[in-house]
mmCIF file of the N, C-alpha and C atoms, coordinates in Angstrom:
data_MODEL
# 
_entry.id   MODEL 
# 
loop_
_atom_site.group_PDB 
_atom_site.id 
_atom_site.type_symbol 
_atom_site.label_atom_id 
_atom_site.label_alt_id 
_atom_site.label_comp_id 
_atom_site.label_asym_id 
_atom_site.label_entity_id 
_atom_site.label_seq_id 
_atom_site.pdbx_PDB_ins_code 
_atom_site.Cartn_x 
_atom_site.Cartn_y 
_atom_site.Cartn_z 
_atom_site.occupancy 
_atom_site.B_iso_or_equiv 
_atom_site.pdbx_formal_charge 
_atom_site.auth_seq_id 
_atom_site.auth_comp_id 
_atom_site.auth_asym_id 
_atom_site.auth_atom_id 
_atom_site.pdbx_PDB_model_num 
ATOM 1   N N  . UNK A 1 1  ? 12.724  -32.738 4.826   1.00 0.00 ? 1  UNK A N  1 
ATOM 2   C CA . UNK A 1 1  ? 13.502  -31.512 4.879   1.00 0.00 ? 1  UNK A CA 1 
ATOM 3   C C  . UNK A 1 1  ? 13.075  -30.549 3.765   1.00 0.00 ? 1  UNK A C  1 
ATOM 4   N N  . UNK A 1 2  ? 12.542  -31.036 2.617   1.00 0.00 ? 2  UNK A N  1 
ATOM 5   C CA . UNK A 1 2  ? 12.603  -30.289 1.605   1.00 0.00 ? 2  UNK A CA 1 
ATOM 6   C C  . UNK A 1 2  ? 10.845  -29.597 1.671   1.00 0.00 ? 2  UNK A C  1 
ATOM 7   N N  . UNK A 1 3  ? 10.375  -29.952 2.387   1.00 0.00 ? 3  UNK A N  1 
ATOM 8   C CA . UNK A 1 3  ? 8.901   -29.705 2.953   1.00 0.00 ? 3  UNK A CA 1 
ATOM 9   C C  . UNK A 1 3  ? 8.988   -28.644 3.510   1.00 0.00 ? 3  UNK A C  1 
ATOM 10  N N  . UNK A 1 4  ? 9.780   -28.894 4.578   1.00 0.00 ? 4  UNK A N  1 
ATOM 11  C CA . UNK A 1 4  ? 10.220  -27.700 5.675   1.00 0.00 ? 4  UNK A CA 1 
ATOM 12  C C  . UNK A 1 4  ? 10.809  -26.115 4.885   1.00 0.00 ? 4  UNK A C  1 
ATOM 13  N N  . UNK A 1 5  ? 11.838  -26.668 4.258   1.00 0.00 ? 5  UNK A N  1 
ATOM 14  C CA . UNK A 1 5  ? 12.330  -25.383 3.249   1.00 0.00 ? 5  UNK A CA 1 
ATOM 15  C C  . UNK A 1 5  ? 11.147  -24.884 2.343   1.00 0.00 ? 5  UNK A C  1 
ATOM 16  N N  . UNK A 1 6  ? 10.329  -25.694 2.185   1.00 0.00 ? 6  UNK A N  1 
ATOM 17  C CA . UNK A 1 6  ? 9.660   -25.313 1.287   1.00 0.00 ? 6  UNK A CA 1 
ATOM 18  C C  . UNK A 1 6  ? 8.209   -24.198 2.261   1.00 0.00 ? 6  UNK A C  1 
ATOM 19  N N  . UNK A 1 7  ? 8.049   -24.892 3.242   1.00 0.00 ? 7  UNK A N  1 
ATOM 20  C CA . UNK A 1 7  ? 6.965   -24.118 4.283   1.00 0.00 ? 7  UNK A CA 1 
ATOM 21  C C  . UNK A 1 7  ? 7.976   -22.629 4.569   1.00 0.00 ? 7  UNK A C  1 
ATOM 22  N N  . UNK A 1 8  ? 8.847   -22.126 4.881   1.00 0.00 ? 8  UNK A N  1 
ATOM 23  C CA . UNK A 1 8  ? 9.845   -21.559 5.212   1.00 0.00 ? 8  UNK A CA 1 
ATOM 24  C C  . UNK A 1 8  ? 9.859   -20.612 4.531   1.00 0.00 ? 8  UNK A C  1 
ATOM 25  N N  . UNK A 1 9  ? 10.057  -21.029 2.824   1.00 0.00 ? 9  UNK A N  1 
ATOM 26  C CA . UNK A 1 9  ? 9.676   -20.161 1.636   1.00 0.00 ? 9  UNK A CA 1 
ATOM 27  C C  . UNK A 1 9  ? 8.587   -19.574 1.773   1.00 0.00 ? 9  UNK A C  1 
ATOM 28  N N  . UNK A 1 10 ? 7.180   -20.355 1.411   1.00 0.00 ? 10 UNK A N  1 
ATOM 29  C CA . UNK A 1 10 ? 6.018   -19.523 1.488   1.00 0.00 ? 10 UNK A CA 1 
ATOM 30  C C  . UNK A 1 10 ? 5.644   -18.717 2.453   1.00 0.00 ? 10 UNK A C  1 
ATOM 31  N N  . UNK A 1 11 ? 6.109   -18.814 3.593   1.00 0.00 ? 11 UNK A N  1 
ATOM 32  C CA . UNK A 1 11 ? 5.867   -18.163 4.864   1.00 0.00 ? 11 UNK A CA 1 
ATOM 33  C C  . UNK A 1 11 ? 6.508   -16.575 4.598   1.00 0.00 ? 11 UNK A C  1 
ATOM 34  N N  . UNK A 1 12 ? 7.639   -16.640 4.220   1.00 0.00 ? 12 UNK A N  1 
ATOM 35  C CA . UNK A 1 12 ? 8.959   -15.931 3.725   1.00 0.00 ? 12 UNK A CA 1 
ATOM 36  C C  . UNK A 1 12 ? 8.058   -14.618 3.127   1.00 0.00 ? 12 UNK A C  1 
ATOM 37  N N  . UNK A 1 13 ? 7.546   -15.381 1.468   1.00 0.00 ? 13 UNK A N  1 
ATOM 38  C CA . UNK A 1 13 ? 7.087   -14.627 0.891   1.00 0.00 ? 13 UNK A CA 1 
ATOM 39  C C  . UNK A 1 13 ? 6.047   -13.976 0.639   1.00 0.00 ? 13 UNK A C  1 
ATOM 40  N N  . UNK A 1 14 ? 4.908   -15.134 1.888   1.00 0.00 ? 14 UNK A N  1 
ATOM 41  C CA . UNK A 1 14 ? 3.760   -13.980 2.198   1.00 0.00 ? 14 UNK A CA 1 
ATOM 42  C C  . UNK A 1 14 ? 4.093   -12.583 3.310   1.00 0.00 ? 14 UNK A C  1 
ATOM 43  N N  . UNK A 1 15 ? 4.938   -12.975 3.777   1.00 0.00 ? 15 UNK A N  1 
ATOM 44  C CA . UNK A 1 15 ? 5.578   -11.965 4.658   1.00 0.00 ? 15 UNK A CA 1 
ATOM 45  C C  . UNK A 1 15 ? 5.518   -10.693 4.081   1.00 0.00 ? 15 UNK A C  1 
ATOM 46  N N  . UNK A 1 16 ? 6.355   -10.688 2.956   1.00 0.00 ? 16 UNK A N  1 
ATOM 47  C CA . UNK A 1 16 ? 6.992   -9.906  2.177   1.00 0.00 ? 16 UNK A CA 1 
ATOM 48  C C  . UNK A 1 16 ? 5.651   -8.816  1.385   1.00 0.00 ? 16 UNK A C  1 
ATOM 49  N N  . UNK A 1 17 ? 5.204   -10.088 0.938   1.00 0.00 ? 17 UNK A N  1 
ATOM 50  C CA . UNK A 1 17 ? 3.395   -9.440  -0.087  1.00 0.00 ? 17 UNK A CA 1 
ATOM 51  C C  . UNK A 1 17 ? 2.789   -8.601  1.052   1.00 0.00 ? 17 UNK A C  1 
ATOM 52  N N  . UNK A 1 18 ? 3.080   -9.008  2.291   1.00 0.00 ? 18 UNK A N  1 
ATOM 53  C CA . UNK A 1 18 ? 2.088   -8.188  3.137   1.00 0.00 ? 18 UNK A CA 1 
ATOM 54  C C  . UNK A 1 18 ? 2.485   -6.628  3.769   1.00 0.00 ? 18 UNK A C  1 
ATOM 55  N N  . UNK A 1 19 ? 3.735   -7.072  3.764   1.00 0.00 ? 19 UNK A N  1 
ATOM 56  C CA . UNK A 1 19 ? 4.171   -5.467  3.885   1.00 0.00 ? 19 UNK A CA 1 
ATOM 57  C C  . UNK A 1 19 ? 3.665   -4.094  3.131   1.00 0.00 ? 19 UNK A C  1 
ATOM 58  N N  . UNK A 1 20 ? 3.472   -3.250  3.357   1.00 0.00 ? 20 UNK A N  1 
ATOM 59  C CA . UNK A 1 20 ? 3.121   -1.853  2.448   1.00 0.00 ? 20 UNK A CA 1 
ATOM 60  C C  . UNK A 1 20 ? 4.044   -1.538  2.470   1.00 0.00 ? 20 UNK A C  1 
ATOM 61  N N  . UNK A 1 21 ? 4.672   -0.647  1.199   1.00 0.00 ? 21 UNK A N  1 
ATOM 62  C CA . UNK A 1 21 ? 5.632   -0.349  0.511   1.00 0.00 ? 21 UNK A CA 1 
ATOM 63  C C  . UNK A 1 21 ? 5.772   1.190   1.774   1.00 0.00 ? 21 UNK A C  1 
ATOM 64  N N  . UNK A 1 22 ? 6.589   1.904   1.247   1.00 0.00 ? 22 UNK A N  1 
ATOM 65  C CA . UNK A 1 22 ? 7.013   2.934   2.121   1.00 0.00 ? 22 UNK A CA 1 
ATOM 66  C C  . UNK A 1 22 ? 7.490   4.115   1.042   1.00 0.00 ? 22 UNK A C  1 
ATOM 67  N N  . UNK A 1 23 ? 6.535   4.862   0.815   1.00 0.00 ? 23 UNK A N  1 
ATOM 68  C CA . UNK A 1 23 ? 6.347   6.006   -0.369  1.00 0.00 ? 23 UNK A CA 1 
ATOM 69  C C  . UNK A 1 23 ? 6.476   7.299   0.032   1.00 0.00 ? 23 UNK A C  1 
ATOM 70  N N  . UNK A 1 24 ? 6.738   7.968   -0.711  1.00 0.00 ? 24 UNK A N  1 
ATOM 71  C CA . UNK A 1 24 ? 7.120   9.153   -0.317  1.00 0.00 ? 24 UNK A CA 1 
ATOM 72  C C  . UNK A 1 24 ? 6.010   10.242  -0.936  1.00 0.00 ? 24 UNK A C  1 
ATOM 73  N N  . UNK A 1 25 ? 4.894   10.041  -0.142  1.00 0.00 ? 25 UNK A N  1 
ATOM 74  C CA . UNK A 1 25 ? 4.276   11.088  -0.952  1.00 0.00 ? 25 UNK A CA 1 
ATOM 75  C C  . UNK A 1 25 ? 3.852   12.444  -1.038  1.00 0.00 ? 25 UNK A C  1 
ATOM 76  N N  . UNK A 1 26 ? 4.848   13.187  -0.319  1.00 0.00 ? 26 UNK A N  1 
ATOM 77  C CA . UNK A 1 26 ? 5.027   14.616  -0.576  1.00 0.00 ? 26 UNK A CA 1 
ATOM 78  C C  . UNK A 1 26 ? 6.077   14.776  -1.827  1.00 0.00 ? 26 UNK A C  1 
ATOM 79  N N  . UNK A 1 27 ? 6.188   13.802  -2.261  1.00 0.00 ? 27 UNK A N  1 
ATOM 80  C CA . UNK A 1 27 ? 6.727   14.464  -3.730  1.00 0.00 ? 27 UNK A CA 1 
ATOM 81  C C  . UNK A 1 27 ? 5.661   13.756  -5.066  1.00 0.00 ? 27 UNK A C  1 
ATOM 82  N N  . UNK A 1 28 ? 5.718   14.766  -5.416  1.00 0.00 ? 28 UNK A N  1 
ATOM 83  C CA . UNK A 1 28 ? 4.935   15.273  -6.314  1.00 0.00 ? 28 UNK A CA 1 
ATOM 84  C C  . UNK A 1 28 ? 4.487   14.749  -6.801  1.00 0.00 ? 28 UNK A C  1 
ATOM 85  N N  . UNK A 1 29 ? 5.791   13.929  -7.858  1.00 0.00 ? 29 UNK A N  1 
ATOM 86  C CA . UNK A 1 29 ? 5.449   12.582  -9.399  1.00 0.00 ? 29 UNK A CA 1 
ATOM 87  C C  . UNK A 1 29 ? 5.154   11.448  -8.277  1.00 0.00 ? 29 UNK A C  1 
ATOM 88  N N  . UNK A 1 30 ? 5.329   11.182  -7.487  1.00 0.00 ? 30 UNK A N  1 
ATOM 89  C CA . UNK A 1 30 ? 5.082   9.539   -6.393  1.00 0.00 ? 30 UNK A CA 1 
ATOM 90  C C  . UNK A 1 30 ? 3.523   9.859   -6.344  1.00 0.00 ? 30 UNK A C  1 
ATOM 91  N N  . UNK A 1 31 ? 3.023   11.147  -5.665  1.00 0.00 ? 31 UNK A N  1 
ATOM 92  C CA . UNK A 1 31 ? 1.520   11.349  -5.494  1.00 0.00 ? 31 UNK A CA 1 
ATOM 93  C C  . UNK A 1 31 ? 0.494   10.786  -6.551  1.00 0.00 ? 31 UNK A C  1 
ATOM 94  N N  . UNK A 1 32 ? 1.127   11.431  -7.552  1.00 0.00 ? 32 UNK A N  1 
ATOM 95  C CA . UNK A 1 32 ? 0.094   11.402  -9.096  1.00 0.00 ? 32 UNK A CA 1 
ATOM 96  C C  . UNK A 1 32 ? 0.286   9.865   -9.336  1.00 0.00 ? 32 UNK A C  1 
ATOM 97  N N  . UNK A 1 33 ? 1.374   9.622   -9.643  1.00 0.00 ? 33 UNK A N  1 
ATOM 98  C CA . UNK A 1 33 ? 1.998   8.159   -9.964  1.00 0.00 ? 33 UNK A CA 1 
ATOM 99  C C  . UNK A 1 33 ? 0.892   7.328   -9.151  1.00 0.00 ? 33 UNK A C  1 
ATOM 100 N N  . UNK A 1 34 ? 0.762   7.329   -8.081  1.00 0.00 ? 34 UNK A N  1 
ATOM 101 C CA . UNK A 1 34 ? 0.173   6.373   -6.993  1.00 0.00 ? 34 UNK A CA 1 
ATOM 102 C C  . UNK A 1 34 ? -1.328  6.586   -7.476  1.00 0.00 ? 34 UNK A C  1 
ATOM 103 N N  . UNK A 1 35 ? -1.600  7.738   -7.309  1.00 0.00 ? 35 UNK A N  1 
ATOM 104 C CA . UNK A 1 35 ? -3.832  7.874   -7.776  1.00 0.00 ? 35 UNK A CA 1 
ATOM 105 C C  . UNK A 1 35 ? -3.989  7.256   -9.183  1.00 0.00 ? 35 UNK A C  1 
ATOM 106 N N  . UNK A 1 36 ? -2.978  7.961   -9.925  1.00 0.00 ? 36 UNK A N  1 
ATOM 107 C CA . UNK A 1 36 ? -3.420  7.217   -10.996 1.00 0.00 ? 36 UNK A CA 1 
ATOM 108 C C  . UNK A 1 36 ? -3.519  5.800   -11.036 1.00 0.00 ? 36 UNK A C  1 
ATOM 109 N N  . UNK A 1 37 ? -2.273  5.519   -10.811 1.00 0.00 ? 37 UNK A N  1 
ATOM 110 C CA . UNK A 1 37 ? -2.545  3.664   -10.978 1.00 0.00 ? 37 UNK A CA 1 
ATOM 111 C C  . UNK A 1 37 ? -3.816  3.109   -10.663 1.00 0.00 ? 37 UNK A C  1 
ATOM 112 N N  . UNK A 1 38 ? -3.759  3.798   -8.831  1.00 0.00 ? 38 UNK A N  1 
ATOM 113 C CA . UNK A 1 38 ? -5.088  3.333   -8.303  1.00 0.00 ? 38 UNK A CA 1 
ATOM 114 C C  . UNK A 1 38 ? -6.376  3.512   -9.358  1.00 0.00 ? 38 UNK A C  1 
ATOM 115 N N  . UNK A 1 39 ? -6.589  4.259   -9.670  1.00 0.00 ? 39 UNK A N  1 
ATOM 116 C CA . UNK A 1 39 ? -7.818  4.728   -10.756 1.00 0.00 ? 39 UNK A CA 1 
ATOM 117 C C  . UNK A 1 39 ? -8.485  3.970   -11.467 1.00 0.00 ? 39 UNK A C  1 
ATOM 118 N N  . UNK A 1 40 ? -6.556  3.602   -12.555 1.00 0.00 ? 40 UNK A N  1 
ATOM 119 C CA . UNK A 1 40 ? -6.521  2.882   -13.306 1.00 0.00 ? 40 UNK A CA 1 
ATOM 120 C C  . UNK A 1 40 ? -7.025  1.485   -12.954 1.00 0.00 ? 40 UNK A C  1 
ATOM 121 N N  . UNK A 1 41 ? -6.716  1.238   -12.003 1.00 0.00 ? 41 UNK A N  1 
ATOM 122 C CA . UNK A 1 41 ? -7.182  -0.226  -11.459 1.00 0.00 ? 41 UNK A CA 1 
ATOM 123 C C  . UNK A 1 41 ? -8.224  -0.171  -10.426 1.00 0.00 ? 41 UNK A C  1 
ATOM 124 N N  . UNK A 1 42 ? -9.483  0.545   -11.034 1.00 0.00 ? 42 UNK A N  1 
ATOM 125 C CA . UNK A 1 42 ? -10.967 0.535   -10.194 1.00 0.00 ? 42 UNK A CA 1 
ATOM 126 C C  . UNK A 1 42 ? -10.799 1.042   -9.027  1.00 0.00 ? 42 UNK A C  1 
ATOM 127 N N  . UNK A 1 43 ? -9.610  1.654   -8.301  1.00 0.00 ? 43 UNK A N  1 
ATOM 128 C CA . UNK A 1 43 ? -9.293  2.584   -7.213  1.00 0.00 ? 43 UNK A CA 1 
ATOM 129 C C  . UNK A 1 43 ? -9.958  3.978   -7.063  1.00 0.00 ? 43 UNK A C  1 
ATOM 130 N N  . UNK A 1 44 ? -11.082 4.084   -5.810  1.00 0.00 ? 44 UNK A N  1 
ATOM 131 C CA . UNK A 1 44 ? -11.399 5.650   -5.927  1.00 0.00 ? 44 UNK A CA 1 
ATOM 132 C C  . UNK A 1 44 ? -10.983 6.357   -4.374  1.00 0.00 ? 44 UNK A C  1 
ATOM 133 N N  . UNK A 1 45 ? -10.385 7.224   -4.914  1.00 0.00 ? 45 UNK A N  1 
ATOM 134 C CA . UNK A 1 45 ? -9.812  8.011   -3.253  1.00 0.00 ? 45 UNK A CA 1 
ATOM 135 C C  . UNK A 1 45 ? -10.869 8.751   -2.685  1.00 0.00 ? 45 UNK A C  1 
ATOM 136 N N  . UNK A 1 46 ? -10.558 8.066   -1.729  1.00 0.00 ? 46 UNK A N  1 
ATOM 137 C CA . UNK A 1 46 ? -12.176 8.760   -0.789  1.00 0.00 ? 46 UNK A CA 1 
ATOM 138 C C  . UNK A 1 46 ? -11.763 10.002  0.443   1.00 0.00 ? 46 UNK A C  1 
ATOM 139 N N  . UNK A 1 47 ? -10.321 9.055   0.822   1.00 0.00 ? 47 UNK A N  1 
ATOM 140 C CA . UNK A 1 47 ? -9.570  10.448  1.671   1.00 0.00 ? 47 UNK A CA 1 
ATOM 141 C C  . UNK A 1 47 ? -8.821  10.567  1.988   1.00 0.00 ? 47 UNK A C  1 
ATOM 142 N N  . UNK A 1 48 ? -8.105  12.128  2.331   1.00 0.00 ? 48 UNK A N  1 
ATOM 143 C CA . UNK A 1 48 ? -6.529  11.912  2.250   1.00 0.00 ? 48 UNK A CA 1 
ATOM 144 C C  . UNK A 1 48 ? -6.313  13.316  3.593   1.00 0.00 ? 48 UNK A C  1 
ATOM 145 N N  . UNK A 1 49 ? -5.629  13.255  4.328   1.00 0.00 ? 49 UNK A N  1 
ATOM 146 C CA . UNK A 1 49 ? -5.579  13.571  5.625   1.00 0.00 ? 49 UNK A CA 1 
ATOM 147 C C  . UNK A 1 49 ? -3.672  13.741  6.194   1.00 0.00 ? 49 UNK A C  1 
ATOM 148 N N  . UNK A 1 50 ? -3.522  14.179  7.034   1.00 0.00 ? 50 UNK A N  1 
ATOM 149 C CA . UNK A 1 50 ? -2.228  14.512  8.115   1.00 0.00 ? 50 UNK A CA 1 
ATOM 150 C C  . UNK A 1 50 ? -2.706  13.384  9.607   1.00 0.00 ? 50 UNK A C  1 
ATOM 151 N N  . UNK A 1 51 ? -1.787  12.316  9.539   1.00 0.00 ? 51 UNK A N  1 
ATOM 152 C CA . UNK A 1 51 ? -2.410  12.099  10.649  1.00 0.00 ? 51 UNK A CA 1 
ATOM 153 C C  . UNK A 1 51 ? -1.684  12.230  11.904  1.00 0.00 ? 51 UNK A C  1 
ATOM 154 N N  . UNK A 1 52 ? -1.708  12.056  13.247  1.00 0.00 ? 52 UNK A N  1 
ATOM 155 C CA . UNK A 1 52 ? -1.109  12.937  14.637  1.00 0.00 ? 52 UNK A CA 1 
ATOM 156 C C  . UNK A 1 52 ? 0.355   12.921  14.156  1.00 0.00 ? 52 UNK A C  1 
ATOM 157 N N  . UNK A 1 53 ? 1.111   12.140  13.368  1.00 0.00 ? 53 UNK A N  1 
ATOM 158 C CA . UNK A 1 53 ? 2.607   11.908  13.349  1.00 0.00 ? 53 UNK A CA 1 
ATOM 159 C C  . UNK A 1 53 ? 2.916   12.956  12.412  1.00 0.00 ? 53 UNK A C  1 
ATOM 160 N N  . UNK A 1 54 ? 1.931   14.020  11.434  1.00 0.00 ? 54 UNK A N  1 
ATOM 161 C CA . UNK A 1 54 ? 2.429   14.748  10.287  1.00 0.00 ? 54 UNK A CA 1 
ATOM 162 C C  . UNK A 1 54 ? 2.529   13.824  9.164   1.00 0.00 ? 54 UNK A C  1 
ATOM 163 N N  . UNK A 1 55 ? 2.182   12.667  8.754   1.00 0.00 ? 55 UNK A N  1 
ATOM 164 C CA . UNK A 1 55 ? 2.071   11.837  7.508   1.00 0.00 ? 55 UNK A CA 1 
ATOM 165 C C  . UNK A 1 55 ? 1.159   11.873  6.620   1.00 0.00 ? 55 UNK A C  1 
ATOM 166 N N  . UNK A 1 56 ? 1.229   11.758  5.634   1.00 0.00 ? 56 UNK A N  1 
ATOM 167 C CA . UNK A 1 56 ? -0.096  11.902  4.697   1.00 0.00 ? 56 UNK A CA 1 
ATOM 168 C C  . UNK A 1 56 ? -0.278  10.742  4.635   1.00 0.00 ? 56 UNK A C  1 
ATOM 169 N N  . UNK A 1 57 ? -1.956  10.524  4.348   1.00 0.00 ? 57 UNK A N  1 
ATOM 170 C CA . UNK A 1 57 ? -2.236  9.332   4.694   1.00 0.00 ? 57 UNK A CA 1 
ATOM 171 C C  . UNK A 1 57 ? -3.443  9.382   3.505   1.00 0.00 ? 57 UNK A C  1 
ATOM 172 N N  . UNK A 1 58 ? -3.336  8.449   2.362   1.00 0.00 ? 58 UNK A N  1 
ATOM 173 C CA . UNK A 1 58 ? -4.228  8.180   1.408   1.00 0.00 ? 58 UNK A CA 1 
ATOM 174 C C  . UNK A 1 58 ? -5.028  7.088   1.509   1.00 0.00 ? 58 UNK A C  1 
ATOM 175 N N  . UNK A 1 59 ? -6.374  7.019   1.664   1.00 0.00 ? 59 UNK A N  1 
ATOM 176 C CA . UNK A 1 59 ? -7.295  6.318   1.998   1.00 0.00 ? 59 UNK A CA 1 
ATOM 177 C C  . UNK A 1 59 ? -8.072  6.235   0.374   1.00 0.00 ? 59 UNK A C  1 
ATOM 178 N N  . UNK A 1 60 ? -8.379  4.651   -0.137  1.00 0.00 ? 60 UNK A N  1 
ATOM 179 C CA . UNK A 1 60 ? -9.044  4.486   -1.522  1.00 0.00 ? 60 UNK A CA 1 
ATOM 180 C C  . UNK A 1 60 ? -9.967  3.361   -1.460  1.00 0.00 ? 60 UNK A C  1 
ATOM 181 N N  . UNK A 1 61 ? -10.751 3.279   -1.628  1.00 0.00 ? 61 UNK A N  1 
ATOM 182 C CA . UNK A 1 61 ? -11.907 1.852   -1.509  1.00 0.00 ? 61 UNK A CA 1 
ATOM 183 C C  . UNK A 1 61 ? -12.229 1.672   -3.226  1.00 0.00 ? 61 UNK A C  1 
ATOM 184 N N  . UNK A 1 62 ? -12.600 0.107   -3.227  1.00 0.00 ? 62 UNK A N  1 
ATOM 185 C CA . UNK A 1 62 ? -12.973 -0.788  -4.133  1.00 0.00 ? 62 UNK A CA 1 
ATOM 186 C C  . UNK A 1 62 ? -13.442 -1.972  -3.972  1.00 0.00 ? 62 UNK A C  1 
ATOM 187 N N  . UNK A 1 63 ? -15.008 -1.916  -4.241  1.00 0.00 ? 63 UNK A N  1 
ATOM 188 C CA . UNK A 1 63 ? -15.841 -3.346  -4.149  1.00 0.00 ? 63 UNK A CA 1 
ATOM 189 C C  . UNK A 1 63 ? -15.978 -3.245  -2.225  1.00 0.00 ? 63 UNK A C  1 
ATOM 190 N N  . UNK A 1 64 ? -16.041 -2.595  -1.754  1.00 0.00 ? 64 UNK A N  1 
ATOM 191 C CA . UNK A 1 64 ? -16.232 -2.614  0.100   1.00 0.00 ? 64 UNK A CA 1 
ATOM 192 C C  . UNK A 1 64 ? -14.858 -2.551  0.479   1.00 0.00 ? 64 UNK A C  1 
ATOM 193 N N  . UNK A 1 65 ? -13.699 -2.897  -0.224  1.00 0.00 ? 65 UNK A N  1 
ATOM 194 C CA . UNK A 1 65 ? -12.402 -2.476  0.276   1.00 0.00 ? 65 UNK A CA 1 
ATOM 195 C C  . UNK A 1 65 ? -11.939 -2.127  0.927   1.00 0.00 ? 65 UNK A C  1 
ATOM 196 N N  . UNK A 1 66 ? -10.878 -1.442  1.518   1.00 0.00 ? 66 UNK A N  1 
ATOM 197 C CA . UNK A 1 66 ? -10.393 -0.115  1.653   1.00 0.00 ? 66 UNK A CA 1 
ATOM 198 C C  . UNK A 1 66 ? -8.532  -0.188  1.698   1.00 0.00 ? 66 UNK A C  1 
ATOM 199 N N  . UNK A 1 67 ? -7.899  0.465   1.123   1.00 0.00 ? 67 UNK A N  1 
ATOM 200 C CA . UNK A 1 67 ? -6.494  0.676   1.256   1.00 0.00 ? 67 UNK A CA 1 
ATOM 201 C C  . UNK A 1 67 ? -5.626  1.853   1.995   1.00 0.00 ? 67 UNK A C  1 
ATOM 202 N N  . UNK A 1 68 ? -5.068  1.690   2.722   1.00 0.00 ? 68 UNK A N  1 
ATOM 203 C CA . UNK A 1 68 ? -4.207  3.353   2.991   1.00 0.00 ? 68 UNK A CA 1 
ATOM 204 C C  . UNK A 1 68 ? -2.741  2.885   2.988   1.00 0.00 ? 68 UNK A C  1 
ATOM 205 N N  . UNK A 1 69 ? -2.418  4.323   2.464   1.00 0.00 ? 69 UNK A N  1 
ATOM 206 C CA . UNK A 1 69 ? -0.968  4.267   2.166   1.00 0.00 ? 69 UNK A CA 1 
ATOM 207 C C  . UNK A 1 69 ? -0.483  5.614   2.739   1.00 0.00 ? 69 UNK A C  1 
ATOM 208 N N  . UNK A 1 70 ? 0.339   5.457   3.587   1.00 0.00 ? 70 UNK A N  1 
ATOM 209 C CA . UNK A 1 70 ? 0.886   6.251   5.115   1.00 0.00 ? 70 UNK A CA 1 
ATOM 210 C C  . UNK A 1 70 ? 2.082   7.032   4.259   1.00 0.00 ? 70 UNK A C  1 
ATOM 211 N N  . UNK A 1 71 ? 2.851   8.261   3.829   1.00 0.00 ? 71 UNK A N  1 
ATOM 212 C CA . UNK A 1 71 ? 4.351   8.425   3.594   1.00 0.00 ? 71 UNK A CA 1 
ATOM 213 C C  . UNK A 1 71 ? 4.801   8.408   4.596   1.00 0.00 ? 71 UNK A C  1 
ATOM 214 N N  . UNK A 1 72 ? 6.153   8.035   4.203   1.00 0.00 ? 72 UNK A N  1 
ATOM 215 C CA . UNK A 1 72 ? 7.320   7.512   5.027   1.00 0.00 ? 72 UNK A CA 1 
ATOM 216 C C  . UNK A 1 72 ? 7.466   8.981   5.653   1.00 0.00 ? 72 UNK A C  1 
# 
């Protein structure tokens, strides 16, 4: 049983890690806040776009990478 709870957990919390956060980045300090970090942590923005829904959509690669982060 305690196996099971325990598979249950990890399952749980990769769940969770895998989600993308949900940002708001038409405001202002969230925008900057977000590149910078990225920067800071070997992040380079390659592109940033409206996509068919009206969302901004930040696109950043590192090492063959790639990340995007959609606003809510």
């Amino acid at each position: 049983m305690k196996q099971l709870n325990l598979a249950v957990l990890l399952l749980f919390s990769l769940g969770l890690m895998a989600q993308e956060p949900k940002l708001d980045l038409h405001n202002g300090d969230v925008l900057k806040c977000l590149v910078q970090s990225a920067e800071n942590a070997g992040w380079k923005l390659i592109k940033n776009y409206y996509n068919s829904k009206g969302k901004l959509v930040l696109v950043f690669t590192k090492a063959g990478k790639t990340k995007e982060y959609v606003s809510k």
